[in-house]
KOLDREN-123445 format. One record per residue (C-alpha): residue in three letters; x negated, y, z. Coordinates in steps of 0.25 Angstrom, whole numbers, always signed. Layout:
N
{residuo ALA	u X	v Y	w Z} .
...
This chain:
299
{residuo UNK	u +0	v +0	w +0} .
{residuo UNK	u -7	v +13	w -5} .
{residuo UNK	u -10	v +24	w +5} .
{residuo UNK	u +2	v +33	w -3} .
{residuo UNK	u +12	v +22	w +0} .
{residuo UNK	u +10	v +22	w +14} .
{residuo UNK	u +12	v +37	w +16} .
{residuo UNK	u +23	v +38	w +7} .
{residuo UNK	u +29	v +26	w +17} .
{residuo UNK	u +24	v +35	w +30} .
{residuo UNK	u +32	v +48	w +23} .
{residuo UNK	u +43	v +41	w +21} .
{residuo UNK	u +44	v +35	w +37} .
{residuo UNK	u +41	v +50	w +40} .
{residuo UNK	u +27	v +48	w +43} .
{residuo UNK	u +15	v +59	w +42} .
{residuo UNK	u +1	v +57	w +48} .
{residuo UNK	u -6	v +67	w +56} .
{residuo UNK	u -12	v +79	w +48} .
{residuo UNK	u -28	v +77	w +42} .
{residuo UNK	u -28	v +62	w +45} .
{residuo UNK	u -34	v +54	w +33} .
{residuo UNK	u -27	v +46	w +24} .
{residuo UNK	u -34	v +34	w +28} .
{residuo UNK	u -27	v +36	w +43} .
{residuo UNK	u -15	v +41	w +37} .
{residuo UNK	u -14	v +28	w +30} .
{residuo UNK	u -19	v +21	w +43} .
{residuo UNK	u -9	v +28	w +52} .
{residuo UNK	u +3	v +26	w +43} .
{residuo UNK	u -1	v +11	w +40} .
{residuo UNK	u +0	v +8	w +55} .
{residuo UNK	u +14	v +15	w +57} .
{residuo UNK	u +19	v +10	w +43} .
{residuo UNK	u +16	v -5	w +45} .
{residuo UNK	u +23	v -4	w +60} .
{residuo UNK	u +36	v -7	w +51} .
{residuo UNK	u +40	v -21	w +53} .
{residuo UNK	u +38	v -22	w +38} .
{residuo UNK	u +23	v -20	w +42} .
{residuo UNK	u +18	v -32	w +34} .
{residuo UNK	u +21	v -24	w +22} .
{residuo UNK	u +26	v -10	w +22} .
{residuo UNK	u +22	v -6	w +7} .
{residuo UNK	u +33	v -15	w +4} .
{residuo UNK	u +42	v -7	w +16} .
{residuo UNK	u +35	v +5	w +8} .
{residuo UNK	u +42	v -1	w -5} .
{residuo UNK	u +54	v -3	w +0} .
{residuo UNK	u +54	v +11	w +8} .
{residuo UNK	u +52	v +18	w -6} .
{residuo UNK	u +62	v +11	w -16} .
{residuo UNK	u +74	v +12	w -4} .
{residuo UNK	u +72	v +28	w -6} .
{residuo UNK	u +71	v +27	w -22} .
{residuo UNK	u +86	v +18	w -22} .
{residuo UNK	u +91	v +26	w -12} .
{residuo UNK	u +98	v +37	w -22} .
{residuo UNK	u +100	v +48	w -11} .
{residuo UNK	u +91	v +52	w +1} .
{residuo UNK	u +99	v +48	w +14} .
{residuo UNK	u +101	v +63	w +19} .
{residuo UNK	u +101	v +77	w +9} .
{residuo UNK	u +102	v +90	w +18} .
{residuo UNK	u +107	v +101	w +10} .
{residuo UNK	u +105	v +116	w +18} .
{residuo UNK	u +108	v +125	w +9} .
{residuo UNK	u +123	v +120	w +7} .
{residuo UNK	u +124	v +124	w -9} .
{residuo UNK	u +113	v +113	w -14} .
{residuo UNK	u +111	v +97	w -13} .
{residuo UNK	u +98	v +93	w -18} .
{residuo UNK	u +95	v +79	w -16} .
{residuo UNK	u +85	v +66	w -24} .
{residuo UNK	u +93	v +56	w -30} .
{residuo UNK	u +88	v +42	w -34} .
{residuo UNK	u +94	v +35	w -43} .
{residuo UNK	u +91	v +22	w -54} .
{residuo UNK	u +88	v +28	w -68} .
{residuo UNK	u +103	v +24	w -74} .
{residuo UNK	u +109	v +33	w -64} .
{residuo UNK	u +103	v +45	w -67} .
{residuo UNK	u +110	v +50	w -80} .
{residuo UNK	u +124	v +46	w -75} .
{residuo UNK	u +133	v +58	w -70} .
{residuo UNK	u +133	v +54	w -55} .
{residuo UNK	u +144	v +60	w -45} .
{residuo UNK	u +139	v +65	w -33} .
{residuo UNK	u +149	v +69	w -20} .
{residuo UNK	u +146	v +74	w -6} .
{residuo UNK	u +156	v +67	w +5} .
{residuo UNK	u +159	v +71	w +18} .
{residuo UNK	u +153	v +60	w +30} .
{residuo UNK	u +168	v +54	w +29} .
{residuo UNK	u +165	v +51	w +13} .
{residuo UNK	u +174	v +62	w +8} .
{residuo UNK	u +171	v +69	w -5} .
{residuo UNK	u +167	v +84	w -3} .
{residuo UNK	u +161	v +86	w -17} .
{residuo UNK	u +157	v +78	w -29} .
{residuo UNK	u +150	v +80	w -43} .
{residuo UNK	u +143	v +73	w -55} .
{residuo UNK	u +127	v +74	w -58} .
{residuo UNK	u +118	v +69	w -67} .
{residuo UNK	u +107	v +66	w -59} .
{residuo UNK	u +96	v +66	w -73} .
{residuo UNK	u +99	v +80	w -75} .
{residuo UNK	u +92	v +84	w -61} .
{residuo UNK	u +77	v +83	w -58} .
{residuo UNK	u +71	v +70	w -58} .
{residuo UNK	u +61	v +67	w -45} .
{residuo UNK	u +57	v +54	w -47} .
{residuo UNK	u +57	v +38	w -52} .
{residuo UNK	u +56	v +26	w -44} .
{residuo UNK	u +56	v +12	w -51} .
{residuo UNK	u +60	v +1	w -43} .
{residuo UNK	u +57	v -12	w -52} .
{residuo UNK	u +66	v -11	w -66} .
{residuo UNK	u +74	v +4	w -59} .
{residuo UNK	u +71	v +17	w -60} .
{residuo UNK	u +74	v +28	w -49} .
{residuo UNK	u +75	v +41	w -54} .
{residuo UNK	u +76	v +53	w -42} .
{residuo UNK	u +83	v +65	w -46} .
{residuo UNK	u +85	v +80	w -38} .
{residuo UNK	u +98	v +83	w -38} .
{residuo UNK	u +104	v +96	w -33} .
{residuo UNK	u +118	v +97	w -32} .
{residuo UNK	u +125	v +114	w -30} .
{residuo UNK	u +135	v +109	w -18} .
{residuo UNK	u +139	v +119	w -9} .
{residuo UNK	u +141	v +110	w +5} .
{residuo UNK	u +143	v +113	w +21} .
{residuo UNK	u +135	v +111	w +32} .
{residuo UNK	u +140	v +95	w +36} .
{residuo UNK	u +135	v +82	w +33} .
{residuo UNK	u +140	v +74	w +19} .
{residuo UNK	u +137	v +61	w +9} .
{residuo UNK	u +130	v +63	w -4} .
{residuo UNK	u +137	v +51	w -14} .
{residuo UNK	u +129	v +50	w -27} .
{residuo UNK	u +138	v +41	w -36} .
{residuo UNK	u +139	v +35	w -49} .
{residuo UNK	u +151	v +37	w -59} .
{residuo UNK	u +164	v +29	w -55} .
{residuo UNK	u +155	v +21	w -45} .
{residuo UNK	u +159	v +24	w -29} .
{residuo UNK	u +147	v +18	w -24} .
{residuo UNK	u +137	v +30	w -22} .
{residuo UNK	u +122	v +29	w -29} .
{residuo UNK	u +119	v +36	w -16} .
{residuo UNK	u +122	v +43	w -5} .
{residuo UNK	u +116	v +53	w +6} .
{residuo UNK	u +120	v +62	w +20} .
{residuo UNK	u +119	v +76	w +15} .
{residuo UNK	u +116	v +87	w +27} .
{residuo UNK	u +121	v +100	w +25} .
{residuo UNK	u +114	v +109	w +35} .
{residuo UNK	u +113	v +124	w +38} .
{residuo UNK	u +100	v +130	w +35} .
{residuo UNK	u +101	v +138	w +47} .
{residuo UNK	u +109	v +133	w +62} .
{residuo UNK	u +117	v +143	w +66} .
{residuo UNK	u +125	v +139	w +77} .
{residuo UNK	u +136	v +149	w +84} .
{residuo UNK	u +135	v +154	w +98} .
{residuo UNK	u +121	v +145	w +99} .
{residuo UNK	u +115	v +150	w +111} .
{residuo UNK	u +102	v +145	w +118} .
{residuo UNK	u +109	v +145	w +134} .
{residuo UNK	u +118	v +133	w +126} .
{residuo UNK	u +113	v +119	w +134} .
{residuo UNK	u +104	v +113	w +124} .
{residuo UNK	u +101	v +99	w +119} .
{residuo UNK	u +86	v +96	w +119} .
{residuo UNK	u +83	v +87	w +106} .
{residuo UNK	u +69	v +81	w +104} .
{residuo UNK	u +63	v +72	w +95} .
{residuo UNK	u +60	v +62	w +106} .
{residuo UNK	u +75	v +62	w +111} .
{residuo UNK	u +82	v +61	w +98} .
{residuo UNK	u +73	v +51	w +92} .
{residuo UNK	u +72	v +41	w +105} .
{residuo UNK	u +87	v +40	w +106} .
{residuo UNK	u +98	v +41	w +96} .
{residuo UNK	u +90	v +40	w +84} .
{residuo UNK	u +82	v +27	w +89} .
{residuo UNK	u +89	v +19	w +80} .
{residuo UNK	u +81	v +26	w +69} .
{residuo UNK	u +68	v +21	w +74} .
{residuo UNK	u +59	v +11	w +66} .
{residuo UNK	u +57	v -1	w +77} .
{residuo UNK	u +43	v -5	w +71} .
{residuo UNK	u +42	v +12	w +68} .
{residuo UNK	u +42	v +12	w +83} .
{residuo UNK	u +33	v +1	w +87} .
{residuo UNK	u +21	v +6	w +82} .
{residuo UNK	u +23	v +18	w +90} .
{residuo UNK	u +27	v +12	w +103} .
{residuo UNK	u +38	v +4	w +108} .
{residuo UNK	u +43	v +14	w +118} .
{residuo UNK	u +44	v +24	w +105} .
{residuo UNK	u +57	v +28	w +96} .
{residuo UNK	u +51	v +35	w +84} .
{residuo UNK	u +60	v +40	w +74} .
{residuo UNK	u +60	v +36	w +60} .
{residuo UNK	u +61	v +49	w +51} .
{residuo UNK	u +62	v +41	w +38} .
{residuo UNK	u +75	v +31	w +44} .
{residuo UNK	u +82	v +43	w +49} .
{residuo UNK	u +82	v +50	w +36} .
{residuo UNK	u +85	v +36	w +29} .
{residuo UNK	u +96	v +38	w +39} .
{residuo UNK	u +102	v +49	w +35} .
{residuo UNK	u +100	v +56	w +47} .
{residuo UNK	u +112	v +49	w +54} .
{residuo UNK	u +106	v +46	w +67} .
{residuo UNK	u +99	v +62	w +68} .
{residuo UNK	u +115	v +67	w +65} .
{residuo UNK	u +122	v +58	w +73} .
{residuo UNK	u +112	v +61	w +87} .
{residuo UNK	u +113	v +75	w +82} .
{residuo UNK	u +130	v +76	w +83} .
{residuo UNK	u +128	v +68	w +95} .
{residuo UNK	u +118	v +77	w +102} .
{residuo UNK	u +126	v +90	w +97} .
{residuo UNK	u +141	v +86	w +102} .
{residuo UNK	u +135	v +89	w +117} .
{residuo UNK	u +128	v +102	w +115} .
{residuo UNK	u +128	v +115	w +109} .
{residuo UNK	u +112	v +117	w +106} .
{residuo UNK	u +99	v +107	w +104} .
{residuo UNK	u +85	v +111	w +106} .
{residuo UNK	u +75	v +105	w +98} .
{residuo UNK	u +63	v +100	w +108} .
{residuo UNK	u +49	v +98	w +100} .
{residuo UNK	u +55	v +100	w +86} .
{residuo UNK	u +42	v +96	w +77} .
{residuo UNK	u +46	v +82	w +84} .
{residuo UNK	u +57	v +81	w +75} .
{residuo UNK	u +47	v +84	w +63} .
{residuo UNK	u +37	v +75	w +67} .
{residuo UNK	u +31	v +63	w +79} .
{residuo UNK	u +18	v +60	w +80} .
{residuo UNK	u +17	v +44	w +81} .
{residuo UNK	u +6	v +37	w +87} .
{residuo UNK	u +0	v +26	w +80} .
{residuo UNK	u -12	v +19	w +86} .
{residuo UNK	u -23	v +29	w +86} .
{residuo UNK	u -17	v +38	w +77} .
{residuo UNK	u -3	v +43	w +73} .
{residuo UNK	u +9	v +49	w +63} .
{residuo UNK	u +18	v +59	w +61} .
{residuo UNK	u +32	v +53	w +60} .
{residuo UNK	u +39	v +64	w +53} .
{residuo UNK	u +55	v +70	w +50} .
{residuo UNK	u +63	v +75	w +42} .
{residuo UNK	u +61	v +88	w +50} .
{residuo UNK	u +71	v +98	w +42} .
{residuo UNK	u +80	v +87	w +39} .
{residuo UNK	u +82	v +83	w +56} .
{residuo UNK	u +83	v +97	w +58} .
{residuo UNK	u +93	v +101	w +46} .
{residuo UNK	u +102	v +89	w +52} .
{residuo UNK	u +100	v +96	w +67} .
{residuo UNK	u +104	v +110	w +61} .
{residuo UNK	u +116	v +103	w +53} .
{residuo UNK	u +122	v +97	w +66} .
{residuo UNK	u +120	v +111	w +75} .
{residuo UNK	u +127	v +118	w +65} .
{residuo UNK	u +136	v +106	w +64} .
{residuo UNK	u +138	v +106	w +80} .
{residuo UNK	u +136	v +121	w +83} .
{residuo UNK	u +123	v +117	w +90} .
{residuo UNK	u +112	v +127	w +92} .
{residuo UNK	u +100	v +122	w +89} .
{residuo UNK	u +84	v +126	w +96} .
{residuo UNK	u +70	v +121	w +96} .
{residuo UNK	u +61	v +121	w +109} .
{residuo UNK	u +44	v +119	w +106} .
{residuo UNK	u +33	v +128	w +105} .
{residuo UNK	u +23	v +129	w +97} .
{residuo UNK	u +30	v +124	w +83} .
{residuo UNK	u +25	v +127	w +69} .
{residuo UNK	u +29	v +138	w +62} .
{residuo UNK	u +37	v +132	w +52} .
{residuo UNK	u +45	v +124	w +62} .
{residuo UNK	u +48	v +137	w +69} .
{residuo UNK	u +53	v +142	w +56} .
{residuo UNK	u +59	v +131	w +52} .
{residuo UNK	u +67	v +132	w +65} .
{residuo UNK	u +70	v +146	w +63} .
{residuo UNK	u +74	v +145	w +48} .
{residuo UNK	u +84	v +136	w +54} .
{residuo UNK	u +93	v +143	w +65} .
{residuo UNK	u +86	v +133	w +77} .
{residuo UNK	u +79	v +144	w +88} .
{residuo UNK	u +71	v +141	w +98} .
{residuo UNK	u +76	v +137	w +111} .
Protein backbone atom coordinates (compact mmCIF):
# COMPACT_ATOMS: atom_id res chain seq x y z
CA UNK A 1 0.00 0.00 0.00
CA UNK A 2 1.84 3.28 -1.21
CA UNK A 3 2.40 6.10 1.23
CA UNK A 4 -0.54 8.25 -0.63
CA UNK A 5 -3.10 5.50 0.10
CA UNK A 6 -2.58 5.46 3.41
CA UNK A 7 -2.88 9.35 3.91
CA UNK A 8 -5.72 9.46 1.86
CA UNK A 9 -7.13 6.61 4.26
CA UNK A 10 -5.89 8.78 7.38
CA UNK A 11 -7.98 11.88 5.81
CA UNK A 12 -10.80 10.22 5.28
CA UNK A 13 -11.06 8.80 9.30
CA UNK A 14 -10.19 12.48 10.05
CA UNK A 15 -6.63 12.07 10.67
CA UNK A 16 -3.72 14.66 10.50
CA UNK A 17 -0.14 14.31 11.89
CA UNK A 18 1.40 16.75 13.89
CA UNK A 19 3.12 19.78 12.04
CA UNK A 20 6.99 19.17 10.60
CA UNK A 21 7.07 15.38 11.20
CA UNK A 22 8.43 13.51 8.36
CA UNK A 23 6.85 11.53 5.94
CA UNK A 24 8.50 8.43 7.09
CA UNK A 25 6.78 8.91 10.68
CA UNK A 26 3.79 10.28 9.32
CA UNK A 27 3.55 7.12 7.54
CA UNK A 28 4.67 5.33 10.78
CA UNK A 29 2.37 6.99 12.98
CA UNK A 30 -0.79 6.57 10.74
CA UNK A 31 0.27 2.75 9.92
CA UNK A 32 -0.02 2.02 13.64
CA UNK A 33 -3.48 3.63 14.14
CA UNK A 34 -4.84 2.49 10.67
CA UNK A 35 -3.99 -1.37 11.34
CA UNK A 36 -5.86 -1.05 15.11
CA UNK A 37 -9.05 -1.66 12.85
CA UNK A 38 -9.89 -5.23 13.33
CA UNK A 39 -9.44 -5.53 9.44
CA UNK A 40 -5.79 -4.92 10.38
CA UNK A 41 -4.40 -7.94 8.44
CA UNK A 42 -5.33 -5.96 5.44
CA UNK A 43 -6.54 -2.41 5.40
CA UNK A 44 -5.39 -1.62 1.75
CA UNK A 45 -8.25 -3.65 1.02
CA UNK A 46 -10.38 -1.77 3.96
CA UNK A 47 -8.86 1.35 1.93
CA UNK A 48 -10.39 -0.15 -1.37
CA UNK A 49 -13.62 -0.67 -0.09
CA UNK A 50 -13.60 2.84 1.89
CA UNK A 51 -12.96 4.60 -1.55
CA UNK A 52 -15.41 2.72 -3.89
CA UNK A 53 -18.43 3.12 -0.88
CA UNK A 54 -17.98 7.05 -1.42
CA UNK A 55 -17.63 6.76 -5.46
CA UNK A 56 -21.45 4.39 -5.49
CA UNK A 57 -22.72 6.55 -3.10
CA UNK A 58 -24.58 9.30 -5.60
CA UNK A 59 -24.92 12.03 -2.87
CA UNK A 60 -22.85 12.95 0.34
CA UNK A 61 -24.65 11.95 3.58
CA UNK A 62 -25.24 15.68 4.71
CA UNK A 63 -25.21 19.15 2.31
CA UNK A 64 -25.41 22.58 4.55
CA UNK A 65 -26.70 25.24 2.58
CA UNK A 66 -26.25 28.99 4.41
CA UNK A 67 -27.02 31.35 2.21
CA UNK A 68 -30.75 30.04 1.76
CA UNK A 69 -30.95 31.01 -2.23
CA UNK A 70 -28.18 28.23 -3.52
CA UNK A 71 -27.87 24.34 -3.19
CA UNK A 72 -24.61 23.22 -4.43
CA UNK A 73 -23.65 19.66 -3.96
CA UNK A 74 -21.21 16.51 -5.95
CA UNK A 75 -23.33 14.08 -7.44
CA UNK A 76 -21.99 10.57 -8.58
CA UNK A 77 -23.42 8.77 -10.82
CA UNK A 78 -22.77 5.55 -13.57
CA UNK A 79 -22.06 6.98 -16.97
CA UNK A 80 -25.69 6.05 -18.50
CA UNK A 81 -27.20 8.28 -16.07
CA UNK A 82 -25.75 11.27 -16.65
CA UNK A 83 -27.51 12.48 -19.99
CA UNK A 84 -30.91 11.50 -18.64
CA UNK A 85 -33.22 14.38 -17.56
CA UNK A 86 -33.27 13.57 -13.71
CA UNK A 87 -36.07 14.95 -11.31
CA UNK A 88 -34.86 16.34 -8.16
CA UNK A 89 -37.20 17.17 -5.00
CA UNK A 90 -36.55 18.60 -1.57
CA UNK A 91 -38.92 16.78 1.28
CA UNK A 92 -39.63 17.63 4.44
CA UNK A 93 -38.20 15.02 7.57
CA UNK A 94 -42.01 13.51 7.14
CA UNK A 95 -41.17 12.75 3.36
CA UNK A 96 -43.59 15.56 1.94
CA UNK A 97 -42.66 17.35 -1.26
CA UNK A 98 -41.65 21.05 -0.64
CA UNK A 99 -40.15 21.56 -4.32
CA UNK A 100 -39.33 19.43 -7.23
CA UNK A 101 -37.39 19.89 -10.77
CA UNK A 102 -35.67 18.16 -13.63
CA UNK A 103 -31.79 18.42 -14.58
CA UNK A 104 -29.39 17.21 -16.73
CA UNK A 105 -26.63 16.41 -14.83
CA UNK A 106 -24.07 16.38 -18.15
CA UNK A 107 -24.80 20.07 -18.66
CA UNK A 108 -22.95 20.90 -15.30
CA UNK A 109 -19.21 20.68 -14.41
CA UNK A 110 -17.75 17.59 -14.45
CA UNK A 111 -15.21 16.71 -11.30
CA UNK A 112 -14.22 13.48 -11.68
CA UNK A 113 -14.20 9.59 -12.99
CA UNK A 114 -13.92 6.61 -11.04
CA UNK A 115 -13.90 3.01 -12.68
CA UNK A 116 -15.00 0.18 -10.63
CA UNK A 117 -14.30 -2.92 -13.10
CA UNK A 118 -16.46 -2.66 -16.45
CA UNK A 119 -18.57 0.89 -14.69
CA UNK A 120 -17.72 4.36 -14.88
CA UNK A 121 -18.60 6.98 -12.15
CA UNK A 122 -18.79 10.16 -13.39
CA UNK A 123 -19.02 13.13 -10.52
CA UNK A 124 -20.67 16.26 -11.39
CA UNK A 125 -21.35 20.07 -9.47
CA UNK A 126 -24.55 20.78 -9.56
CA UNK A 127 -26.10 23.93 -8.22
CA UNK A 128 -29.51 24.25 -8.04
CA UNK A 129 -31.19 28.38 -7.55
CA UNK A 130 -33.64 27.32 -4.58
CA UNK A 131 -34.84 29.85 -2.22
CA UNK A 132 -35.26 27.45 1.34
CA UNK A 133 -35.80 28.31 5.13
CA UNK A 134 -33.84 27.81 7.92
CA UNK A 135 -34.88 23.83 9.03
CA UNK A 136 -33.73 20.48 8.20
CA UNK A 137 -35.02 18.61 4.85
CA UNK A 138 -34.18 15.37 2.29
CA UNK A 139 -32.59 15.87 -1.03
CA UNK A 140 -34.13 12.74 -3.44
CA UNK A 141 -32.19 12.52 -6.69
CA UNK A 142 -34.49 10.28 -9.12
CA UNK A 143 -34.83 8.67 -12.27
CA UNK A 144 -37.67 9.33 -14.85
CA UNK A 145 -40.89 7.13 -13.80
CA UNK A 146 -38.71 5.24 -11.17
CA UNK A 147 -39.77 6.08 -7.18
CA UNK A 148 -36.77 4.44 -5.88
CA UNK A 149 -34.20 7.51 -5.48
CA UNK A 150 -30.48 7.35 -7.25
CA UNK A 151 -29.73 9.10 -4.02
CA UNK A 152 -30.57 10.64 -1.23
CA UNK A 153 -28.93 13.28 1.60
CA UNK A 154 -29.95 15.41 4.89
CA UNK A 155 -29.70 19.06 3.74
CA UNK A 156 -29.09 21.76 6.74
CA UNK A 157 -30.29 25.04 6.21
CA UNK A 158 -28.55 27.20 8.87
CA UNK A 159 -28.21 31.05 9.62
CA UNK A 160 -24.89 32.39 8.73
CA UNK A 161 -25.24 34.44 11.77
CA UNK A 162 -27.25 33.26 15.39
CA UNK A 163 -29.36 35.83 16.50
CA UNK A 164 -31.31 34.70 19.31
CA UNK A 165 -34.04 37.26 20.97
CA UNK A 166 -33.69 38.47 24.48
CA UNK A 167 -30.20 36.33 24.71
CA UNK A 168 -28.84 37.53 27.63
CA UNK A 169 -25.53 36.33 29.40
CA UNK A 170 -27.17 36.34 33.48
CA UNK A 171 -29.44 33.37 31.53
CA UNK A 172 -28.28 29.64 33.57
CA UNK A 173 -26.11 28.29 31.05
CA UNK A 174 -25.14 24.78 29.81
CA UNK A 175 -21.52 24.12 29.75
CA UNK A 176 -20.80 21.86 26.49
CA UNK A 177 -17.27 20.26 25.94
CA UNK A 178 -15.63 17.93 23.83
CA UNK A 179 -15.06 15.45 26.46
CA UNK A 180 -18.73 15.39 27.78
CA UNK A 181 -20.54 15.16 24.52
CA UNK A 182 -18.21 12.83 22.94
CA UNK A 183 -18.04 10.29 26.18
CA UNK A 184 -21.80 9.99 26.47
CA UNK A 185 -24.50 10.17 24.12
CA UNK A 186 -22.55 9.98 21.00
CA UNK A 187 -20.59 6.65 22.20
CA UNK A 188 -22.28 4.76 19.91
CA UNK A 189 -20.23 6.43 17.27
CA UNK A 190 -16.91 5.26 18.48
CA UNK A 191 -14.76 2.79 16.58
CA UNK A 192 -14.13 -0.31 19.20
CA UNK A 193 -10.80 -1.21 17.75
CA UNK A 194 -10.38 2.91 17.02
CA UNK A 195 -10.55 3.04 20.82
CA UNK A 196 -8.23 0.19 21.87
CA UNK A 197 -5.28 1.45 20.38
CA UNK A 198 -5.70 4.43 22.58
CA UNK A 199 -6.67 2.95 25.81
CA UNK A 200 -9.57 0.92 27.06
CA UNK A 201 -10.84 3.53 29.40
CA UNK A 202 -10.95 6.11 26.36
CA UNK A 203 -14.19 6.88 23.89
CA UNK A 204 -12.69 8.67 20.90
CA UNK A 205 -14.99 10.01 18.50
CA UNK A 206 -14.99 9.05 14.91
CA UNK A 207 -15.34 12.34 12.72
CA UNK A 208 -15.54 10.16 9.45
CA UNK A 209 -18.66 7.85 10.98
CA UNK A 210 -20.46 10.68 12.15
CA UNK A 211 -20.41 12.56 9.05
CA UNK A 212 -21.20 8.99 7.36
CA UNK A 213 -23.92 9.38 9.65
CA UNK A 214 -25.52 12.35 8.71
CA UNK A 215 -25.03 13.96 11.78
CA UNK A 216 -27.97 12.37 13.38
CA UNK A 217 -26.56 11.50 16.78
CA UNK A 218 -24.79 15.55 17.01
CA UNK A 219 -28.74 16.86 16.31
CA UNK A 220 -30.59 14.54 18.30
CA UNK A 221 -28.04 15.28 21.63
CA UNK A 222 -28.18 18.86 20.52
CA UNK A 223 -32.54 18.92 20.70
CA UNK A 224 -32.05 17.00 23.87
CA UNK A 225 -29.61 19.36 25.50
CA UNK A 226 -31.53 22.53 24.19
CA UNK A 227 -35.15 21.40 25.40
CA UNK A 228 -33.71 22.25 29.29
CA UNK A 229 -32.12 25.41 28.79
CA UNK A 230 -31.96 28.81 27.24
CA UNK A 231 -27.93 29.33 26.57
CA UNK A 232 -24.68 26.76 25.94
CA UNK A 233 -21.17 27.72 26.58
CA UNK A 234 -18.78 26.17 24.49
CA UNK A 235 -15.75 24.90 26.97
CA UNK A 236 -12.27 24.38 24.91
CA UNK A 237 -13.84 25.04 21.54
CA UNK A 238 -10.50 24.09 19.36
CA UNK A 239 -11.42 20.49 20.90
CA UNK A 240 -14.37 20.36 18.84
CA UNK A 241 -11.71 20.98 15.70
CA UNK A 242 -9.21 18.76 16.69
CA UNK A 243 -7.76 15.77 19.65
CA UNK A 244 -4.51 15.07 19.99
CA UNK A 245 -4.18 10.99 20.31
CA UNK A 246 -1.39 9.16 21.70
CA UNK A 247 -0.12 6.53 20.01
CA UNK A 248 3.07 4.75 21.62
CA UNK A 249 5.78 7.21 21.60
CA UNK A 250 4.23 9.56 19.19
CA UNK A 251 0.81 10.86 18.21
CA UNK A 252 -2.25 12.14 15.81
CA UNK A 253 -4.50 14.77 15.28
CA UNK A 254 -8.09 13.27 15.11
CA UNK A 255 -9.77 15.93 13.17
CA UNK A 256 -13.67 17.38 12.56
CA UNK A 257 -15.84 18.80 10.54
CA UNK A 258 -15.35 21.94 12.50
CA UNK A 259 -17.70 24.42 10.41
CA UNK A 260 -20.08 21.71 9.76
CA UNK A 261 -20.58 20.82 14.11
CA UNK A 262 -20.72 24.35 14.60
CA UNK A 263 -23.32 25.21 11.40
CA UNK A 264 -25.58 22.25 12.99
CA UNK A 265 -25.06 24.00 16.69
CA UNK A 266 -26.07 27.40 15.15
CA UNK A 267 -28.88 25.86 13.16
CA UNK A 268 -30.42 24.37 16.40
CA UNK A 269 -29.89 27.68 18.79
CA UNK A 270 -31.77 29.58 16.37
CA UNK A 271 -33.92 26.53 16.10
CA UNK A 272 -34.54 26.58 20.03
CA UNK A 273 -34.07 30.22 20.65
CA UNK A 274 -30.73 29.15 22.59
CA UNK A 275 -28.05 31.66 22.92
CA UNK A 276 -24.89 30.41 22.13
CA UNK A 277 -21.05 31.59 23.91
CA UNK A 278 -17.60 30.34 23.99
CA UNK A 279 -15.27 30.35 27.31
CA UNK A 280 -11.07 29.64 26.49
CA UNK A 281 -8.36 31.99 26.15
CA UNK A 282 -5.81 32.25 24.25
CA UNK A 283 -7.55 30.91 20.75
CA UNK A 284 -6.25 31.64 17.28
CA UNK A 285 -7.14 34.61 15.44
CA UNK A 286 -9.13 33.01 12.94
CA UNK A 287 -11.21 31.06 15.56
CA UNK A 288 -12.11 34.26 17.31
CA UNK A 289 -13.18 35.50 14.05
CA UNK A 290 -14.82 32.74 12.92
CA UNK A 291 -16.86 33.05 16.23
CA UNK A 292 -17.57 36.47 15.63
CA UNK A 293 -18.57 36.37 12.11
CA UNK A 294 -21.04 33.88 13.57
CA UNK A 295 -23.20 35.64 16.19
CA UNK A 296 -21.38 33.27 19.13
CA UNK A 297 -19.80 35.95 22.02
CA UNK A 298 -17.69 35.28 24.56
CA UNK A 299 -18.99 34.35 27.87
Amino acid sequence: MSTQDIFQLADMMGLASEPDVSEEQMRKDFTEVLTGFSIADNYAEHFSETVKKFWLRALPPVIFMENQLQLDFDLHLPIEFVTEDLIWQICDPQGAIIETGEFTPIEWQLNGIYHLHDMEIQSYQISLEQSLSLADYQLLILDQGSDEPLGQARVIVSPEVLVVAGADKSVSAIALTFTDLFMSELAQTVLIDYRAMINTDSQIINSYQLREDGYQAWSNYLEQLMANTSAVVLIEPLSFAQQWLEVGDSGIWQTHEFHELMSLLIFHCQKNNCACYYQASDLPEEIVSYFIERGITQY
